[in-house]
VEXTIDO-480269 format. One record per residue (C-alpha): residue number from 1; residue in three letters; z, y negated, x. Coordinates in steps of 0.05 Angstrom, whole numbers, plus 5000, padded with zeros to 4 digits. Layout:
BEGIN
<r><resi>NUM</resi><resn>ALA</resn><pz>Z</pz><py>Y</py><px>X</px></r>
...
***
This chain:
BEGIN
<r><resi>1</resi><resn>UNK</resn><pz>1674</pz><py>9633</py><px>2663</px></r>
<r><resi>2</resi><resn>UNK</resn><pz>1680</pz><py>9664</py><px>2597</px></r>
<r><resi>3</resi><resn>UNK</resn><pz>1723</pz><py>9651</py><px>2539</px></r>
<r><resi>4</resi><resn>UNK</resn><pz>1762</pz><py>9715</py><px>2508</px></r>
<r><resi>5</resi><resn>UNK</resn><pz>1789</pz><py>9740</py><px>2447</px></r>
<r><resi>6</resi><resn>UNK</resn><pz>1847</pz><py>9803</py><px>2446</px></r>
<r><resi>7</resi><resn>UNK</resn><pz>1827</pz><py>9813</py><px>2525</px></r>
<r><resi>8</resi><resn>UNK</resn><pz>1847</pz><py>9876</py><px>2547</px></r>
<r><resi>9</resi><resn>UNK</resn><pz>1857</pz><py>9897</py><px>2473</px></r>
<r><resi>10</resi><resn>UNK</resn><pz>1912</pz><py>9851</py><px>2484</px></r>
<r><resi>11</resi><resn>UNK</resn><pz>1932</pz><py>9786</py><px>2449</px></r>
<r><resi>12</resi><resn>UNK</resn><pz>1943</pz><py>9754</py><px>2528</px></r>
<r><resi>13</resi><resn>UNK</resn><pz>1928</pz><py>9771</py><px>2585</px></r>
<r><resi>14</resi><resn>UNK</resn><pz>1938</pz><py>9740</py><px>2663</px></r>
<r><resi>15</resi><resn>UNK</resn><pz>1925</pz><py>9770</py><px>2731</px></r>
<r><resi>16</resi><resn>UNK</resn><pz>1873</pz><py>9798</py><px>2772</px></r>
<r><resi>17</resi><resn>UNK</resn><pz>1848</pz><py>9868</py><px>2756</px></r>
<r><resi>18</resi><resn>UNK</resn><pz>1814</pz><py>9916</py><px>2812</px></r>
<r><resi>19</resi><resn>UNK</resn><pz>1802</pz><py>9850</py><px>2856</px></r>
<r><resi>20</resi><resn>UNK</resn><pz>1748</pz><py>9859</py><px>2804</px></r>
<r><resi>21</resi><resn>UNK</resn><pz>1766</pz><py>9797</py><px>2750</px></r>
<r><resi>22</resi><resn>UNK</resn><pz>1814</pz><py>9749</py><px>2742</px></r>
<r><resi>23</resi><resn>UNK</resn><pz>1856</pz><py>9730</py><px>2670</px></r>
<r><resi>24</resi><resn>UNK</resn><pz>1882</pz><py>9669</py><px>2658</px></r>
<r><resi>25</resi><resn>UNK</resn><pz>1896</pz><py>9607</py><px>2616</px></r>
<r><resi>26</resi><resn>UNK</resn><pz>1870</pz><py>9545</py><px>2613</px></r>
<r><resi>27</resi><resn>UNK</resn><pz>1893</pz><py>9496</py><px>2558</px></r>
<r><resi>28</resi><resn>UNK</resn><pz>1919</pz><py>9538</py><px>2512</px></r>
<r><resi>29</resi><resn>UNK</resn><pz>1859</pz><py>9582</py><px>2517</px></r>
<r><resi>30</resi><resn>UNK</resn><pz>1854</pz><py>9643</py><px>2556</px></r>
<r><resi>31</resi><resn>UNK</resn><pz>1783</pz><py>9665</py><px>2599</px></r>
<r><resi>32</resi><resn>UNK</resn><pz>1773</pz><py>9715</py><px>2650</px></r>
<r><resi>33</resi><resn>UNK</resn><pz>1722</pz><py>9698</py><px>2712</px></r>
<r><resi>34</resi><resn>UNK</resn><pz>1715</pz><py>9737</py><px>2780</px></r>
<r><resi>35</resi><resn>UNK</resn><pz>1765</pz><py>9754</py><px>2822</px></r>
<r><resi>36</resi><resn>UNK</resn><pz>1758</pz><py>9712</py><px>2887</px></r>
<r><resi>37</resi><resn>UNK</resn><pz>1802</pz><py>9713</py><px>2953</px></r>
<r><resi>38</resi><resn>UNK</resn><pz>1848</pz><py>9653</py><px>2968</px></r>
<r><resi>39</resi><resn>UNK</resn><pz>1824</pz><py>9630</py><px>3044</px></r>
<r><resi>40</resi><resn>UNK</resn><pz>1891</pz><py>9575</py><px>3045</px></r>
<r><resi>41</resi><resn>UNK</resn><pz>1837</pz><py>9531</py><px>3075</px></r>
<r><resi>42</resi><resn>UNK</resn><pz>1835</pz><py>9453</py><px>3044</px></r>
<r><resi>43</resi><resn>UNK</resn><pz>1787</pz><py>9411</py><px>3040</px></r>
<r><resi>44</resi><resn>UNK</resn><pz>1811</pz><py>9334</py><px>3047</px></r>
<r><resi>45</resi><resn>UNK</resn><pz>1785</pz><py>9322</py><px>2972</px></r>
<r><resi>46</resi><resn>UNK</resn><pz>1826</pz><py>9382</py><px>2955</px></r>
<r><resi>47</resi><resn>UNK</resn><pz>1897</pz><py>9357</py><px>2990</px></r>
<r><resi>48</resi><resn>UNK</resn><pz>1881</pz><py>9287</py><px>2960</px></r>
<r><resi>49</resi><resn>UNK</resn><pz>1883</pz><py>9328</py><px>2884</px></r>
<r><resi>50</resi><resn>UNK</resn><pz>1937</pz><py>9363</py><px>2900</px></r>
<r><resi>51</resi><resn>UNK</resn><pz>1970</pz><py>9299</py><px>2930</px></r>
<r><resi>52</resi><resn>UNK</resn><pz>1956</pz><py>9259</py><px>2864</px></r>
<r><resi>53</resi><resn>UNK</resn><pz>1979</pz><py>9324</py><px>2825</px></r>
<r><resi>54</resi><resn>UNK</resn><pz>2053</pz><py>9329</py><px>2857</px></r>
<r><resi>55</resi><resn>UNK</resn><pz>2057</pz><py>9257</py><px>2839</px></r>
<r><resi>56</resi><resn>UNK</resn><pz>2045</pz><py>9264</py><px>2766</px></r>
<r><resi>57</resi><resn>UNK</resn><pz>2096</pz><py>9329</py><px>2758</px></r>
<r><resi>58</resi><resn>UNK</resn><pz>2145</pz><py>9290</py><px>2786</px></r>
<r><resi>59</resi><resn>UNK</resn><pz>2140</pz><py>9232</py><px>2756</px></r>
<r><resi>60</resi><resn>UNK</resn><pz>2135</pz><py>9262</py><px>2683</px></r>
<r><resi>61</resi><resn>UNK</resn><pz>2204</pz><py>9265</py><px>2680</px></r>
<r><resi>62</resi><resn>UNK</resn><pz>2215</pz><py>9215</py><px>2731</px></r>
<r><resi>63</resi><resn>UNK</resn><pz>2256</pz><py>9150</py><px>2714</px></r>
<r><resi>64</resi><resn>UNK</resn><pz>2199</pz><py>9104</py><px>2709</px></r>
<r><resi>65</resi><resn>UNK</resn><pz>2170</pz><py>9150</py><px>2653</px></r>
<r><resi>66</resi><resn>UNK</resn><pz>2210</pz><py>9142</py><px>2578</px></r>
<r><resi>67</resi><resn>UNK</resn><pz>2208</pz><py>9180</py><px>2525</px></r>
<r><resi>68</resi><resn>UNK</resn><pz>2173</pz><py>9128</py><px>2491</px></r>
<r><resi>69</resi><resn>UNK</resn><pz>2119</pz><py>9135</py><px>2552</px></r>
<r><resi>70</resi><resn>UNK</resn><pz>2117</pz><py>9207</py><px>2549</px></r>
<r><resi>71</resi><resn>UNK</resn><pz>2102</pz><py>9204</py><px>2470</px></r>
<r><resi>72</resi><resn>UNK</resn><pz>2045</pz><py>9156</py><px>2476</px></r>
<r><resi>73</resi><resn>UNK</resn><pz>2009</pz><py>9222</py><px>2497</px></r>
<r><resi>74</resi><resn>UNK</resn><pz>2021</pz><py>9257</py><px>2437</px></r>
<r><resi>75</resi><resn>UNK</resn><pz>1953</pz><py>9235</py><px>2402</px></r>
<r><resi>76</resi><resn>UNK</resn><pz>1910</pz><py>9251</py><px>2461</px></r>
<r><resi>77</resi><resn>UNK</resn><pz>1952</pz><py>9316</py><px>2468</px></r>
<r><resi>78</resi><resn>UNK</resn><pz>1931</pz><py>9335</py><px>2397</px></r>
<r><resi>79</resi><resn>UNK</resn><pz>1858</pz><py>9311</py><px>2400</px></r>
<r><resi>80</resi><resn>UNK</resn><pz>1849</pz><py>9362</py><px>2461</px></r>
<r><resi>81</resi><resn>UNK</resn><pz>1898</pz><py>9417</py><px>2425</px></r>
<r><resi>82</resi><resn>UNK</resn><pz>1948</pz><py>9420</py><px>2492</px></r>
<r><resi>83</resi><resn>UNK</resn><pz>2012</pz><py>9389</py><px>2508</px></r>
<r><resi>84</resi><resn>UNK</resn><pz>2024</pz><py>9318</py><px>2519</px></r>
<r><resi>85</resi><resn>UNK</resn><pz>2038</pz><py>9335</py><px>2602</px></r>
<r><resi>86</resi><resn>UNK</resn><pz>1975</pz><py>9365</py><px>2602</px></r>
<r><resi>87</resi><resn>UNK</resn><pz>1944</pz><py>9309</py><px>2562</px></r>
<r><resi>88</resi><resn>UNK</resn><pz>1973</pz><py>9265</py><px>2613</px></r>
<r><resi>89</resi><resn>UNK</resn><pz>1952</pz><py>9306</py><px>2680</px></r>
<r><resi>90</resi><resn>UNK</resn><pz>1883</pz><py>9307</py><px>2649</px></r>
<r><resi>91</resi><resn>UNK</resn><pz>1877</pz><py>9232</py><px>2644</px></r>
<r><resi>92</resi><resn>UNK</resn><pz>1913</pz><py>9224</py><px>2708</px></r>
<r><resi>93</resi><resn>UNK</resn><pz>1870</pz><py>9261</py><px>2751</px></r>
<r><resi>94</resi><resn>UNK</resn><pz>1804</pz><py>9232</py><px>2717</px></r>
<r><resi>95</resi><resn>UNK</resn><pz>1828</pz><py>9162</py><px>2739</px></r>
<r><resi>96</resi><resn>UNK</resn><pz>1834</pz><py>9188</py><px>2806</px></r>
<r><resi>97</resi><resn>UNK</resn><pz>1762</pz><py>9220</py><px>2807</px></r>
<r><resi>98</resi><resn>UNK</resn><pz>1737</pz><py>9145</py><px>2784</px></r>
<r><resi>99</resi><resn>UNK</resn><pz>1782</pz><py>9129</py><px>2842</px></r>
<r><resi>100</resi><resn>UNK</resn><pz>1828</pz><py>9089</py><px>2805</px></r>
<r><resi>101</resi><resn>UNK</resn><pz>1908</pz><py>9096</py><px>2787</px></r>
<r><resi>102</resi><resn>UNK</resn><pz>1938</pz><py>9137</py><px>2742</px></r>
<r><resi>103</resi><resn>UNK</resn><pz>1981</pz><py>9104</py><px>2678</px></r>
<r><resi>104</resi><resn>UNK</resn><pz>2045</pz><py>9117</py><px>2643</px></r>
<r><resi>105</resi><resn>UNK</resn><pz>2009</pz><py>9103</py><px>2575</px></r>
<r><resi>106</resi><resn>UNK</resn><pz>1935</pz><py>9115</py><px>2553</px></r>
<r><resi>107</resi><resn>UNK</resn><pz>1900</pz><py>9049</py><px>2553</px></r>
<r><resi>108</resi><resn>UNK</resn><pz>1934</pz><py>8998</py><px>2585</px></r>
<r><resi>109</resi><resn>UNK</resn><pz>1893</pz><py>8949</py><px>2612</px></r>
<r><resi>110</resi><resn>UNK</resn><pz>1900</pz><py>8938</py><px>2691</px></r>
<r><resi>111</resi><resn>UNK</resn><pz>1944</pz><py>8887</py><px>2708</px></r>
<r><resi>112</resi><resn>UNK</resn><pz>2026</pz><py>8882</py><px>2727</px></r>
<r><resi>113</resi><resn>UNK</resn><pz>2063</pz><py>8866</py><px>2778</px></r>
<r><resi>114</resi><resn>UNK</resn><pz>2074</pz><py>8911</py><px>2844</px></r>
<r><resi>115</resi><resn>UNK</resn><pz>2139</pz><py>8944</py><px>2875</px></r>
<r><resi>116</resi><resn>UNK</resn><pz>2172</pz><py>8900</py><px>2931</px></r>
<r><resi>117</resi><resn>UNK</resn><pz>2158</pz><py>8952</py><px>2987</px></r>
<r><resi>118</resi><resn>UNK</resn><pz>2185</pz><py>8922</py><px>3053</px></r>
<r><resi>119</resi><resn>UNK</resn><pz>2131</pz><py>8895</py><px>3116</px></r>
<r><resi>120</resi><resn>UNK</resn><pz>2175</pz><py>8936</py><px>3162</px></r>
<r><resi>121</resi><resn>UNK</resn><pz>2158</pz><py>9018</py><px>3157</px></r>
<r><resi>122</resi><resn>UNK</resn><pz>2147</pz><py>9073</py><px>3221</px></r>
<r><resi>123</resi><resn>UNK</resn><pz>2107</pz><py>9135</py><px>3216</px></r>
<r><resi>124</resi><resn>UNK</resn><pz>2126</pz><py>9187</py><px>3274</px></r>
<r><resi>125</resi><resn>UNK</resn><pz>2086</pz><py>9245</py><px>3291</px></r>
<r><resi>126</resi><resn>UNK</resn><pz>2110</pz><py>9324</py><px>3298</px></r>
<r><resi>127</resi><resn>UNK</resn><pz>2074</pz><py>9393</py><px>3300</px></r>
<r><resi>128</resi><resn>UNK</resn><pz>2038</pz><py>9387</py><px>3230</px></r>
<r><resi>129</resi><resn>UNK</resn><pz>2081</pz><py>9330</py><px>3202</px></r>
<r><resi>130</resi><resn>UNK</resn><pz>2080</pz><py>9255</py><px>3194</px></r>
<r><resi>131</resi><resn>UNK</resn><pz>2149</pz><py>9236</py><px>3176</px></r>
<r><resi>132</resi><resn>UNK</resn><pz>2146</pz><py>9153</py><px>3144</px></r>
<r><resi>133</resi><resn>UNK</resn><pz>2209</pz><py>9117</py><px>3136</px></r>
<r><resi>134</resi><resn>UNK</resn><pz>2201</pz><py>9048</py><px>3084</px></r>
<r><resi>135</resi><resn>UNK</resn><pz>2245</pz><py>9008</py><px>3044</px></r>
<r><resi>136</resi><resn>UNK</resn><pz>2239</pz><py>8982</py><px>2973</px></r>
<r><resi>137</resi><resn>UNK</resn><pz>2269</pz><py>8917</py><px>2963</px></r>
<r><resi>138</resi><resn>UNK</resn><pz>2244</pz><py>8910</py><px>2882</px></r>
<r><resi>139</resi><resn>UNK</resn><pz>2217</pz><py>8958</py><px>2837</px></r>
<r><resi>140</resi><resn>UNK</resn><pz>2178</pz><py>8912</py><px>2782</px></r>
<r><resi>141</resi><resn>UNK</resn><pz>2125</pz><py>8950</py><px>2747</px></r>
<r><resi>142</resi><resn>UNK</resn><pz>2121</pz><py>8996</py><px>2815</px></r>
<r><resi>143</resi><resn>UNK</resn><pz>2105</pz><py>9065</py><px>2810</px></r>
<r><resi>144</resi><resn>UNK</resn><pz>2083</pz><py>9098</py><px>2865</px></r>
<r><resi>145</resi><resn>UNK</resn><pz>2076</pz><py>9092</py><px>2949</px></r>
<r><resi>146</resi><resn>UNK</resn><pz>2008</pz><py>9122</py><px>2972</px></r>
<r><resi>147</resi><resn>UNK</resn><pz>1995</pz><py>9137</py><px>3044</px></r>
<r><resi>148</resi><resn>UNK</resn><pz>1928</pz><py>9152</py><px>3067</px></r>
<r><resi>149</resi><resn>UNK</resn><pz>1914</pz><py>9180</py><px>3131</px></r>
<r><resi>150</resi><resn>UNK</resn><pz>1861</pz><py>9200</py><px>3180</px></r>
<r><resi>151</resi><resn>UNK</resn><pz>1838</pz><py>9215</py><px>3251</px></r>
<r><resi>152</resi><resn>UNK</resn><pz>1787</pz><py>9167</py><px>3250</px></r>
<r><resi>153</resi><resn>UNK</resn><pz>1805</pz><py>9103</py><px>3301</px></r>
<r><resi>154</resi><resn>UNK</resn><pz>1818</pz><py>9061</py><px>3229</px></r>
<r><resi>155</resi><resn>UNK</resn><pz>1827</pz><py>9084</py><px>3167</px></r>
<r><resi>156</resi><resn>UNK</resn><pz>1783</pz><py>9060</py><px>3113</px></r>
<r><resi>157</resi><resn>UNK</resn><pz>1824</pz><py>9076</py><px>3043</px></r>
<r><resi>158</resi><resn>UNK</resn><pz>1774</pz><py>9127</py><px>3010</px></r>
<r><resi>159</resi><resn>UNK</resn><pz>1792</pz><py>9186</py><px>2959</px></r>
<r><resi>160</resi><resn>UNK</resn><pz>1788</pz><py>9243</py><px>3009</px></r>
<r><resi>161</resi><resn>UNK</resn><pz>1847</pz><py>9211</py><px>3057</px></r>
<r><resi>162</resi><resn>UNK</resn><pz>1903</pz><py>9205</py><px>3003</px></r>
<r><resi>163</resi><resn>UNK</resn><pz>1952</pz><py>9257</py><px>3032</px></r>
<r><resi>164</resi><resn>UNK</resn><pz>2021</pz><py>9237</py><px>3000</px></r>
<r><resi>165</resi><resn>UNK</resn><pz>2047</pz><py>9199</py><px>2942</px></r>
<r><resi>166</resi><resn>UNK</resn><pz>2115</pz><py>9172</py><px>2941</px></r>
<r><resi>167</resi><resn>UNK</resn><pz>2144</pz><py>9160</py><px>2862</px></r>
<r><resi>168</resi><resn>UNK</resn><pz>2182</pz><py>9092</py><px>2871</px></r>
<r><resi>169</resi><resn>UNK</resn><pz>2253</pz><py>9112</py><px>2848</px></r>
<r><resi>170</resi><resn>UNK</resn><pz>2315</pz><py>9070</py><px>2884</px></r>
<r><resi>171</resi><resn>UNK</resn><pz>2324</pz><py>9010</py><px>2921</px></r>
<r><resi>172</resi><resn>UNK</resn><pz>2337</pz><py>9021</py><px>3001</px></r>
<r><resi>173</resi><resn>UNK</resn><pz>2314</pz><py>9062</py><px>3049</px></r>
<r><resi>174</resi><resn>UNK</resn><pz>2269</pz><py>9116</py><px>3045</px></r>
<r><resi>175</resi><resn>UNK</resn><pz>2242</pz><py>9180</py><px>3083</px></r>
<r><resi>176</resi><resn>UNK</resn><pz>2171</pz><py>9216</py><px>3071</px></r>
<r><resi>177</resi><resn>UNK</resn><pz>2144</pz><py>9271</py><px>3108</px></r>
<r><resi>178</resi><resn>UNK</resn><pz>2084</pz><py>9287</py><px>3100</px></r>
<r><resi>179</resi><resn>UNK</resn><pz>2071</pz><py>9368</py><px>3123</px></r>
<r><resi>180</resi><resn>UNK</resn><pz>2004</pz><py>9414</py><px>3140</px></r>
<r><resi>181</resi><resn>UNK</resn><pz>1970</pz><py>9367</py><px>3171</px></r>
<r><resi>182</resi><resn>UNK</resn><pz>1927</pz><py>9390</py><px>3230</px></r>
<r><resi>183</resi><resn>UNK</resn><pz>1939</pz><py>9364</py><px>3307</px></r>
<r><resi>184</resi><resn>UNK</resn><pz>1897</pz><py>9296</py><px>3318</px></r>
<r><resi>185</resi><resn>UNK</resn><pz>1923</pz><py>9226</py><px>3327</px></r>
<r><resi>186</resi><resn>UNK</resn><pz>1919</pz><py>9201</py><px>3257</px></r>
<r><resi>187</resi><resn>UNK</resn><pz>1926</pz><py>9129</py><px>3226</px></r>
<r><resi>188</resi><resn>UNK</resn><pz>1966</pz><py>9119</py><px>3169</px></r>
<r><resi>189</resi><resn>UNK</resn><pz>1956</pz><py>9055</py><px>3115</px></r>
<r><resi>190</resi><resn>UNK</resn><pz>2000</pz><py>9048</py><px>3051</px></r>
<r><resi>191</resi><resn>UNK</resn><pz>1988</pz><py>9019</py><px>2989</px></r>
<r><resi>192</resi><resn>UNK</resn><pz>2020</pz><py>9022</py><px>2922</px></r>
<r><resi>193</resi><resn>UNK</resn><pz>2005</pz><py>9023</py><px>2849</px></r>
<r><resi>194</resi><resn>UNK</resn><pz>2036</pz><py>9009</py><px>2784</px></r>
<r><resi>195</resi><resn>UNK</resn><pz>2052</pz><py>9042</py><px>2719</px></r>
<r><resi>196</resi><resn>UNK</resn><pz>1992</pz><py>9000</py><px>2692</px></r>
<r><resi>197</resi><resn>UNK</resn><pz>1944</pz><py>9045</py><px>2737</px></r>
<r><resi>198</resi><resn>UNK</resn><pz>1930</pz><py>8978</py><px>2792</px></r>
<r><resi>199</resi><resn>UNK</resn><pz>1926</pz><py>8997</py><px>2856</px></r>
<r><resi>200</resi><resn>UNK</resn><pz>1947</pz><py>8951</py><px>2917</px></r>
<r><resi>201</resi><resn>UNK</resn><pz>1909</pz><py>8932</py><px>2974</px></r>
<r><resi>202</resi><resn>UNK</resn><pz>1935</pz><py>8969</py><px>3038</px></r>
<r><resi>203</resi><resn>UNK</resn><pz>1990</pz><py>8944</py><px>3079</px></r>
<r><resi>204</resi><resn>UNK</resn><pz>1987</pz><py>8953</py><px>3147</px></r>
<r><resi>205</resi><resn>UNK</resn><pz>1971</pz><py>9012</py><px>3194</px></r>
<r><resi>206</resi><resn>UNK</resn><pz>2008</pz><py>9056</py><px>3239</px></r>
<r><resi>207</resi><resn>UNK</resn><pz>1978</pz><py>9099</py><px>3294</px></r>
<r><resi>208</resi><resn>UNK</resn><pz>2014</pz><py>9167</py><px>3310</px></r>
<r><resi>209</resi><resn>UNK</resn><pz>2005</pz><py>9241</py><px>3339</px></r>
<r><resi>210</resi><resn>UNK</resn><pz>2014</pz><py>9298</py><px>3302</px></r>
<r><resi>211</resi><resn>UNK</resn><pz>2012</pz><py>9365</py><px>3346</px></r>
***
């Protein structure tokens, strides 16, 4: 992948060219690389990215998140020259290659207390979906639901089975459905973390069909 200057004899430039090369951005910065054909196929490490992504857009600007949290990115986000979201998607996403939660601030030091996520849940299977309904009783320092999921007989919580994460919003009852998921009998485990990046052990397991 190279870096450009004026591509194009432009001063930007995005888009794919001749199925030839592709311009784009990156931080700030834009580079151009070869043009390659979108197969819509997903690997399970892949849908646990983009499952950990969706989380932190939405709760940017969620109402866990301040101000005062979303500022606490502003050095990082000038060390690395990009905006503090992208500071904090960075950081986010590195934690979750370490396999470890994400954090409202840079730094913390695990610890907290979790959301009050009630024992009773049900996950019922449809053609590609799981659809999970749960009730939180107390939010605490709660931040997020995760479900993992997998066709094996038991899940054992691992990076490539994270398929959704809920952001922990209201009190009461709750519906998540989780979509594109291939046919299989799949079991589904929950856990939840806080805004201090900790990560709960699971709780409980339902077993369900997806077709």
């Amino acid at each position: 992948m190279a870096r450009t200057t004026g591509p194009l004899f432009s001063t930007d430039a995005s888009g794919s060219m001749a199925n030839l090369l592709t311009f784009s951005k990156w931080k700030g910065r834009t580079y151009v690389k070869m043009f390659s054909q979108p197969t819509g196929e997903r690997t399970p490490v892949q849908a646990s990215v983009r499952a950990m992504m969706g989380f932190l857009n939405s709760a940017w600007n969620g109402p866990v998140m301040t101000q005062a949290h979303r500022d606490a990115w502003l050095p990082d986000s000038r060390d690395q020259a990009v905006a503090p979201l992208n500071a904090y998607l960075t950081a986010g996403l590195d934690r979750w290659t370490h396999f470890t939660g994400p954090q409202v601030e840079p730094g913390y030091t695990l610890g907290g207390t979790f959301a009050n996520v009630s024992g009773t849940w049900t996950a019922t299977g449809g053609k590609g979906i799981i659809t999970i309904t749960w009730h939180l009783t107390t939010l605490n320092n709660g931040w997020g639901l995760w479900f993992h999921a997998s066709t094996d007989p038991v899940t054992t919580i691992a990076r490539d089975n994270l398929v959704h994460i809920e952001p922990l919003t209201t009190l009461g009852d709750h519906t998540t459905v989780i979509t594109g998921l291939p046919p299989g009998t799949y079991n589904v485990k929950r856990r939840n973390s806080n805004t201090k990046g900790q990560i709960s052990t699971a709780g409980g397991s339902k077993t369900t069909a997806v077709t």
